[in-house]
N, C-alpha and C positions, 0 to 999 in steps of 0.2 A: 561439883566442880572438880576437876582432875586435879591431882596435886603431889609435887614430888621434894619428898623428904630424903636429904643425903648424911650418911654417919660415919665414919672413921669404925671399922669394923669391931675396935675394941673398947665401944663408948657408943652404947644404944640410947644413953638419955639425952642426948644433947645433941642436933642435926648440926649441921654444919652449913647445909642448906634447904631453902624450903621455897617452895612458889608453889602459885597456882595459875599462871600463867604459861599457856601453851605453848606460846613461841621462845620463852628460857626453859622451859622444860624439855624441848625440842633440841634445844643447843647443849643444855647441860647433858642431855644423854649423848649426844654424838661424840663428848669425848671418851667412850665408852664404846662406841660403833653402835648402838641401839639408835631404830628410828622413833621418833614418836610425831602421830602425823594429827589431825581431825579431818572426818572424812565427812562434808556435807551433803546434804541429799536424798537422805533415806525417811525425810520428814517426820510423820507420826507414826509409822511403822514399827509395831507393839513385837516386842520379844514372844509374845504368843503367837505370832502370825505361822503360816505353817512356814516349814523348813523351805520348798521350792521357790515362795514366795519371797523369803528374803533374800535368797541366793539372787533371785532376778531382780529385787531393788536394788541390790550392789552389783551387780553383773558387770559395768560398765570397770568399775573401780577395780572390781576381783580380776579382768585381763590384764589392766595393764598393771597391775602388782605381779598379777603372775608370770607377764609375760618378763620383767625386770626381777624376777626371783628364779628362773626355771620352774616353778611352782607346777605341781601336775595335778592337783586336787584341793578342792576346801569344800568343807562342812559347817555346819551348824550343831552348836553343844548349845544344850537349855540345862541349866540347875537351877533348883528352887527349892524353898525349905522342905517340903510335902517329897522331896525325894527319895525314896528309900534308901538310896545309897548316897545321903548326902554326908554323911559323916565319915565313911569312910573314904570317901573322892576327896574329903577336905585331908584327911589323913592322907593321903598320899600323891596329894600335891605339894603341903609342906613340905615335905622334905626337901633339902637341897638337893638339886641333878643339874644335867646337861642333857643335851641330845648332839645329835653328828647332824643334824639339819636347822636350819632358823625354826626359832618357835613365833607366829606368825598371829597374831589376835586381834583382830577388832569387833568392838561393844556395842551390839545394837541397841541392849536394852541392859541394867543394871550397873554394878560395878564390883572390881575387884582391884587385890594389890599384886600387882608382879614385883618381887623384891629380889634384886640383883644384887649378885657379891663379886665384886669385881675389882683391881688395883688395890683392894686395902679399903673398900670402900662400901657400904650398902647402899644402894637404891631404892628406898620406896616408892612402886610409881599407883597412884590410884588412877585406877581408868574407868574411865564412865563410858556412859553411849557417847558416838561416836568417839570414839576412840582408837585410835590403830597403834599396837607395839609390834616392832620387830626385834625379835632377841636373837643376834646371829648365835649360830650351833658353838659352842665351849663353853658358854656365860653360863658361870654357874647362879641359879635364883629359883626364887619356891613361889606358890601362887598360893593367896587367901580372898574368900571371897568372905569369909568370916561362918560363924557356926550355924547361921540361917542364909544359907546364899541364892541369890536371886537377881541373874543375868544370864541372857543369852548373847552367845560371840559366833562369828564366824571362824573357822580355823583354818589355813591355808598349808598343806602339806606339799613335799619335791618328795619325800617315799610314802610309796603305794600302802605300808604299812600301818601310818599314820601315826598317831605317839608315842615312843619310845623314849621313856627316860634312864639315865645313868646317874642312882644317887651317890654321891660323893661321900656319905655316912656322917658328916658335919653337922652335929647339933643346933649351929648357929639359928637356924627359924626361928628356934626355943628364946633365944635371945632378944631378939626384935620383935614383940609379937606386934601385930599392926591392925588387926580386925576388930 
């Protein structure tokens, strides 16, 4: 179940807020500018499925996001424990950054924490399948899928280049660990 934990940035033990309800969790991030949506539809549709296939079970969902983003491109990312590079993808998605584009995710299969530093504030949001975040481009926040991670997301890019992040050198992850 998706569930968002919120902290006063300098006080990790004690949330300030918590739900696992979609539709406050939906509201509490809009004061933030973050969407958080649930996208139904994509039924039993396994994170192994190949990559074309899931792009065509959301096809419908993936225009009209992209067409309300400018969005020029989305992919499919698979991690799983048995990844070679899973430990260092964890490693270098901690870190705090930003990008100059919305970071754009929804969860067909598994889950992870997108945790946002924003107003004086952290966000921990756990997303599960179906789940859609949108993190407009400045918010600074780190991704943990934790040290055995296992989901697959679609990723929606506006540059051709595709992830680009900007770490901000902020320790804070270390602080909040969430996985």
């Amino acid at each position: 179940m998706s569930r968002l934990l919120v902290y006063e940035d300098i006080s990790p033990a004690k949330p300030i807020f918590d739900s696992m309800d979609a539709a406050e969790i939906s509201v509490e991030l809009q004061k933030i500018e973050v969407k958080f949506q649930r996208w139904e539809g994509g039924g039993d549709l396994l994170g192994a499925a190949p990559a074309a296939d899931i792009l065509n079970t959301y096809r419908p969902y993936l225009d009209s996001l992209m067409g309300e983003t400018g969005a020029g491109s989305a992919d499919v990312v698979k991690l799983t424990p048995d990844h070679p590079q899973a430990a260092a993808l964890r490693e270098k998605f901690l870190a705090e950054h930003t990008h100059t584009e919305p970071e754009i995710r929804f969860f067909v299969s598994g889950s992870g924490h997108f945790v946002l530093h924003e107003g004086g504030r952290v966000y921990d949001v756990l997303c599960e399948k179906d789940d859609l975040i949108f993190v407009p481009a400045g918010i600074k926040h780190w991704f943990d899928a934790g040290p055995r991670p296992n989901f697959t997301a679609l990723r929606v890019f506006t540059d051709t280049s595709g992830w680009v992040a900007h770490f901000t050198g902020d320790n804070i992850s270390s602080r909040f660990p969430v996985a």
